[in-house]
C-alpha positions in Angstrom: 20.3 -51.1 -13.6 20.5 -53.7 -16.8 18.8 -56.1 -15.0 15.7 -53.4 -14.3 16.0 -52.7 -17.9 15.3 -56.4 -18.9 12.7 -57.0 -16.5 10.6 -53.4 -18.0 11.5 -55.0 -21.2 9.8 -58.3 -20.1 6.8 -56.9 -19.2 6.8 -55.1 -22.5 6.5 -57.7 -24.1 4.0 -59.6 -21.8 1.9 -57.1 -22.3 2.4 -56.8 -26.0 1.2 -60.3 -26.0 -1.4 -60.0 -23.7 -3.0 -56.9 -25.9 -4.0 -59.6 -28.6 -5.8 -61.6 -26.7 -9.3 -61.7 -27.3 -10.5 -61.6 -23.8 -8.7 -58.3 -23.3 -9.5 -56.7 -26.4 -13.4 -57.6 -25.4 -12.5 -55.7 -21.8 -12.2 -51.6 -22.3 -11.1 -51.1 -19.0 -8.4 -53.7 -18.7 -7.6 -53.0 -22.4 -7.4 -49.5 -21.2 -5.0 -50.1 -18.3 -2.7 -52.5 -20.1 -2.1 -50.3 -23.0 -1.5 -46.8 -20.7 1.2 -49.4 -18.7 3.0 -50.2 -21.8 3.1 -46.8 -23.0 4.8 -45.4 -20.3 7.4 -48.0 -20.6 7.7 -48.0 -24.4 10.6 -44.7 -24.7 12.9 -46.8 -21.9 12.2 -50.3 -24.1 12.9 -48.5 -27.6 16.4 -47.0 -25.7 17.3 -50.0 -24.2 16.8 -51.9 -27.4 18.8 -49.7 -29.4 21.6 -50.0 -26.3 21.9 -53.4 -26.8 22.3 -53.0 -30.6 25.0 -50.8 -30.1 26.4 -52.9 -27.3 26.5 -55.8 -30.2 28.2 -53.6 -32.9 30.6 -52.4 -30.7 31.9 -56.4 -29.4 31.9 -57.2 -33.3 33.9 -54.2 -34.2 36.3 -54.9 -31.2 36.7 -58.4 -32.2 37.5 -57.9 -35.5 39.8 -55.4 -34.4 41.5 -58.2 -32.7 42.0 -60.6 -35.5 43.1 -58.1 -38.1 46.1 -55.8 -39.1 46.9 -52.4 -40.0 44.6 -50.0 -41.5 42.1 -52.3 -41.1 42.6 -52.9 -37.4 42.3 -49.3 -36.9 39.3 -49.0 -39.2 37.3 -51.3 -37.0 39.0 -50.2 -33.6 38.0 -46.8 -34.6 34.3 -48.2 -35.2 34.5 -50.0 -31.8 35.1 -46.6 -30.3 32.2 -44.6 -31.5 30.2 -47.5 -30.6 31.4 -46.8 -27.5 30.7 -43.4 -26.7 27.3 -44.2 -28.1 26.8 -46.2 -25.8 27.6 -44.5 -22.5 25.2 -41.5 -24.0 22.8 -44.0 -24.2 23.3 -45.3 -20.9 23.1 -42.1 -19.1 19.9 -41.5 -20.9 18.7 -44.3 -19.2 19.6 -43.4 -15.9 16.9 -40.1 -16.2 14.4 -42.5 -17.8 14.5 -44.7 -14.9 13.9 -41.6 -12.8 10.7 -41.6 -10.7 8.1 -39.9 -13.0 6.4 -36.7 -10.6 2.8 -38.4 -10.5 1.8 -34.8 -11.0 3.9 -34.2 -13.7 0.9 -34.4 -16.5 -1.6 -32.6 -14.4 -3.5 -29.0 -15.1 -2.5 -26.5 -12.4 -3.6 -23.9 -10.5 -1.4 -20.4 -10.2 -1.6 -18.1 -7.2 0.1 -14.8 -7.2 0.2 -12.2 -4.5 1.7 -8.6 -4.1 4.0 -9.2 -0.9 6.2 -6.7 1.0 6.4 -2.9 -1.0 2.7 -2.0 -0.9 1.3 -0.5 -4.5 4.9 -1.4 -6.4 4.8 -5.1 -5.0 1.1 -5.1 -5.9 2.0 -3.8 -9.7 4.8 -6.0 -9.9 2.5 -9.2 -8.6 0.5 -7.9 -12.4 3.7 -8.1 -13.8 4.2 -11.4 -13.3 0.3 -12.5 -13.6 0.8 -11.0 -17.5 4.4 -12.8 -17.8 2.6 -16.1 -17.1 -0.6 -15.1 -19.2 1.9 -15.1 -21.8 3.9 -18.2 -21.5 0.6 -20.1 -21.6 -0.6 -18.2 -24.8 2.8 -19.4 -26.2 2.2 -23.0 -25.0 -1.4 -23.3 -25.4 -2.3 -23.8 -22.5 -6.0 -22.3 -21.1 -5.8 -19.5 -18.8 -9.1 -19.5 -16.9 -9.6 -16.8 -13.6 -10.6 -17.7 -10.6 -10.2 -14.8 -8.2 -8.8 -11.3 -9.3 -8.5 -8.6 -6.4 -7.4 -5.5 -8.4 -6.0 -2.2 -7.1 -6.7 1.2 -7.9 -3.6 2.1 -9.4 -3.5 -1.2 -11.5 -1.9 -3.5 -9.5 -2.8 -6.8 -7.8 -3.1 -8.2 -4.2 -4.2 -11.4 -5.1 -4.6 -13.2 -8.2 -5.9 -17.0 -8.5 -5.6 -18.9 -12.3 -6.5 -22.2 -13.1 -3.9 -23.5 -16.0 -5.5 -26.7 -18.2 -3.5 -28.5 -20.5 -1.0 -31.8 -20.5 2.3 -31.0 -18.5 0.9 -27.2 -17.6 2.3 -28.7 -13.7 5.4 -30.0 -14.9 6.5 -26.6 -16.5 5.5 -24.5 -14.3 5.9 -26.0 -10.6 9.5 -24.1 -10.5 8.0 -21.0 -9.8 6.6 -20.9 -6.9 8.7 -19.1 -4.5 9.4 -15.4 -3.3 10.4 -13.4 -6.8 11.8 -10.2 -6.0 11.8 -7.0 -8.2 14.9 -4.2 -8.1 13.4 -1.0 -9.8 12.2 2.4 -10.1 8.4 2.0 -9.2 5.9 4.1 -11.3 5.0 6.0 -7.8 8.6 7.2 -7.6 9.3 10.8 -8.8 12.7 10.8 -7.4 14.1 8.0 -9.4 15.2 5.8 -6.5 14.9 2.4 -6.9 13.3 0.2 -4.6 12.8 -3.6 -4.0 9.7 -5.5 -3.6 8.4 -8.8 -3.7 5.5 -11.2 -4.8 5.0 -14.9 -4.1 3.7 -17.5 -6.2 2.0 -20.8 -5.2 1.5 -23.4 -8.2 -0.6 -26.4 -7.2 -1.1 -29.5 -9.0 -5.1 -30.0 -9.7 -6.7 -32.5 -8.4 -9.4 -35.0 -9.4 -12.5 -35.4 -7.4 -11.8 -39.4 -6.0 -8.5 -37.8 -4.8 -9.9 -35.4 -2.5 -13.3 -36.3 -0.4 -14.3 -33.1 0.9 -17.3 -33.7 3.4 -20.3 -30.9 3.5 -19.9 -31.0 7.7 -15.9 -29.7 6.8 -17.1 -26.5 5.2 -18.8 -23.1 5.2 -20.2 -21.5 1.8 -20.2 -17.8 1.7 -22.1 -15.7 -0.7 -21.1 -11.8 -1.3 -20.7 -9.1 -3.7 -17.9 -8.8 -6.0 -15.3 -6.2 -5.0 -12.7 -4.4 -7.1 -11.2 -1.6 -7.9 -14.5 0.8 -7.8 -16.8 1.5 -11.0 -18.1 -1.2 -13.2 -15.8 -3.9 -11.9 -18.0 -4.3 -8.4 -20.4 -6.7 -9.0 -24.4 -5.7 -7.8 -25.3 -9.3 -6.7 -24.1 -12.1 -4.3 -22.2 -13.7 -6.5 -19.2 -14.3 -5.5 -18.3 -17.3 -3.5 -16.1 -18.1 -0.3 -15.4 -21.6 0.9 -13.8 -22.1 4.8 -12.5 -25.4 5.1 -12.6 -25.7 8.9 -9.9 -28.9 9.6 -7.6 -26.9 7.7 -8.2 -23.6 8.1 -8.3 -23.1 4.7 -10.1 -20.3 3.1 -10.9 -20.1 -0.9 -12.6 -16.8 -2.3 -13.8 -16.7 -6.5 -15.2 -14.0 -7.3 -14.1 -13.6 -11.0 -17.6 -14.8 -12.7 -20.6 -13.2 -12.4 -22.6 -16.3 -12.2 -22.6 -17.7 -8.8 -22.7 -21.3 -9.8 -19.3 -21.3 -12.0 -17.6 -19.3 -8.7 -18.7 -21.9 -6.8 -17.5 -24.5 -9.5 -14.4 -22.8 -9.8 -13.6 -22.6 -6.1 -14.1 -26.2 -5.3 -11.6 -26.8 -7.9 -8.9 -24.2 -5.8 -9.8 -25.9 -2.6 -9.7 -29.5 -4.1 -5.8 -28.2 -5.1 -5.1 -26.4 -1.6 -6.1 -29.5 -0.1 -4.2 -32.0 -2.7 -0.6 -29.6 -1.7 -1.8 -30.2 1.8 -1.8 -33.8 2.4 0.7 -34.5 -0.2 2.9 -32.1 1.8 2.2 -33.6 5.4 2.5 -37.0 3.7 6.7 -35.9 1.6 7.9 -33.5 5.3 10.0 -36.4 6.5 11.2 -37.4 3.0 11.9 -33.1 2.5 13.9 -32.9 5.5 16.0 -35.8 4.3 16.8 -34.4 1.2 16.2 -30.8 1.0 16.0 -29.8 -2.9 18.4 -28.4 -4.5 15.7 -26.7 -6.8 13.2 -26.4 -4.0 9.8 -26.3 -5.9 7.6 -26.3 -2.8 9.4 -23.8 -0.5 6.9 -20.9 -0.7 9.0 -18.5 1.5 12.4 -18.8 -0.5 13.5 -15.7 -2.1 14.2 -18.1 -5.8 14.7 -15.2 -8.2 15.2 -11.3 -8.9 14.5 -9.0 -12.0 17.1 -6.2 -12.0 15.2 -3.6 -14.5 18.5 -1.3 -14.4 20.9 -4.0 -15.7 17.7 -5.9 -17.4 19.1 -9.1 -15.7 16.8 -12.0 -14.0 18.6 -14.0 -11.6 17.4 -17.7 -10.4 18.8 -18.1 -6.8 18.4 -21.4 -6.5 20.9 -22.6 -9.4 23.0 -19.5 -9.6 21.4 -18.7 -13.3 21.0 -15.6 -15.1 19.3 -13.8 -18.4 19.7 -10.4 -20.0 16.1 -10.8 -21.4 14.0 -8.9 -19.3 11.8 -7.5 -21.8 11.6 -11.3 -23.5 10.7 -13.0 -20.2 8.3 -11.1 -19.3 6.3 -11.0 -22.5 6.2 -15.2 -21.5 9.4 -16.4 -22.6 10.5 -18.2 -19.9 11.7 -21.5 -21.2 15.5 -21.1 -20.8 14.7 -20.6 -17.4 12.3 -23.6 -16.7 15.0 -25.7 -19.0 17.8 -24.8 -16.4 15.9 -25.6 -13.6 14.7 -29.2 -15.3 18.5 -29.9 -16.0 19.2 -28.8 -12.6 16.7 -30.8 -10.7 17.4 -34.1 -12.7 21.3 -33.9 -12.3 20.5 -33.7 -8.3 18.1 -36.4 -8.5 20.9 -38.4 -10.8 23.2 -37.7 -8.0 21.3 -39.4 -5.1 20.4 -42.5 -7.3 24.4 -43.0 -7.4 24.6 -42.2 -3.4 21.6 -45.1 -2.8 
């Protein structure tokens, strides 16, 4: 691993070098490209450096440790020591530096969120969840833009489709998509029984144009009417917009707009992402059933969590996790959760770069 470290640090400084040249400073692309390299090595270089400097501090304290006596042997043996610990902390802050970076890590997303099994109380608790994430993405700034919104009549949803913009908006979110289960006394019940229902929730990392070619003879463009609920909320004109993408099979409905052309804008984005998680997901099987997660971010059928309203408790599955927050979380704050699952997902990740 120190010898990895020495060779990024190498390059740092190649590059550093390279930077003030005039030839590259006069080329905006390669000037571009060389300074976006040495950024994402320039946390691991600044740790490493201040490694080493501890690493040097701690061999002087130890040898004057050596050649002295009494208090001030212990004086510099003591010093020797905290270099020490220092120094492992550093190390092991290293080791999740070196980590593969998720190339999607950065990347906007896109949310999908759909009532599953418990008919109107698994559709009201699929809005449940579409306002929980509304407001962690307030909190974090991130833009909340709708793509698709099928309402019920009783305020619920069936299907809900979000487009999330904003740096890292992936990398927090990607836990969540999974089978979330709800234990309470639905709004329908006047006997006060409670029941369990489910909604599942797809986040996909958005992707560029040049990463996806989608060719016109692949696809079918619908144009309809906005439906909803009843009332004001169903649209009078043909625009909403479905997409079938026939090698696939995949099919991409926006309807949230009520001009036709940012539908269509907006559901060339969700195909673009279905077809991204796709790929990328035929291309990662073999490497998935080699090493299962322990975290399991892209499973889409795994029951991961389960808000218990009469003991107010939310329980991740996957990591054995709980809060007593209910009323917290769902207004959005849902850090301590992503933060355990981060923590969780990097020890496993640690522990197979020891087993290789």
């Amino acid at each position: 691993m120190l010898s990895k470290l020495q060779d990024i640090e190498k390059r740092y400084d190649e590059i550093s070098a390279m930077l003030c040249e005039s030839e590259v400073v006069s080329d905006p692309p390669r000037y571009a490209a060389l300074s976006k390299e040495q950024a994402e090595m320039q946390e691991i270089v600044e740790k490493y450096r201040e490694y080493t400097a501890v690493l040097r501090e701690e061999e002087a304290a130890r040898k004057e440790a050596e050649q002295e006596t009494g208090e001030m042997k212990e004086l510099f043996a003591s010093e020797a020591l905290e270099c020490k610990e220092r120094r492992e902390k550093l190390l092991s802050e290293l080791k999740i530096l070196l980590l593969p970076k998720d190339k999607n890590d950065e990347r906007s997303c896109i949310i999908e969120i759909r009532g599953g099994a418990g008919g109107e109380e698994a559709a009201l608790f699929a809005y449940t969840l579409y306002r929980m994430y509304m407001g962690y993405c307030e909190k974090h700034r991130f833009k909340w833009e709708v793509a698709d919104l099928n309402e019920t009549e009783l305020g619920g949803i069936k299907e809900a489709i979000i487009n999330v913009g904003g740096k890292g908006a992936y990398k927090r979110l990607k836990y969540e998509s999974g089978v979330h289960r709800v234990q309470r006394v639905p709004e329908t019940e006047s006997q006060g029984r409670i029941h369990t229902s489910t909604a599942t929730v797809a986040v996909l990392p958005e992707a560029e144009d040049v990463e996806v070619e989608i060719d016109e003879k692949d696809i079918r463009v619908d144009l309809f009417r906005s439906s909803g609920a009843g009332g004001q909320k169903v649209n009078k004109t043909e625009t909403a917009i479905r997409i079938t993408h026939f090698p696939t099979g995949i099919v991409v409905t926006c309807q949230d707009e009520r001009s036709q052309l940012k539908n269509k804008e907006k559901a060339f984005r969700v195909l673009r992402a279905r077809l991204y998680d796709y790929y990328s997901g035929m291309a990662s099987s073999q490497e998935a059933q080699n090493r299962k997660s322990l975290v399991g971010t892209g499973d889409r059928s795994e029951r991961i969590r389960t808000y218990n309203f009469p003991q107010s408790r939310i329980t991740d599955h996957r990591i054995g996790y709980s809060v007593h927050s209910m009323e917290a979380v769902l207004s959005g704050e849902l850090d301590e959760l992503i933060d355990a699952l981060a923590r969780a997902e990097t020890e496993r990740r640690l522990s197979f770069q020891e087993e290789d």
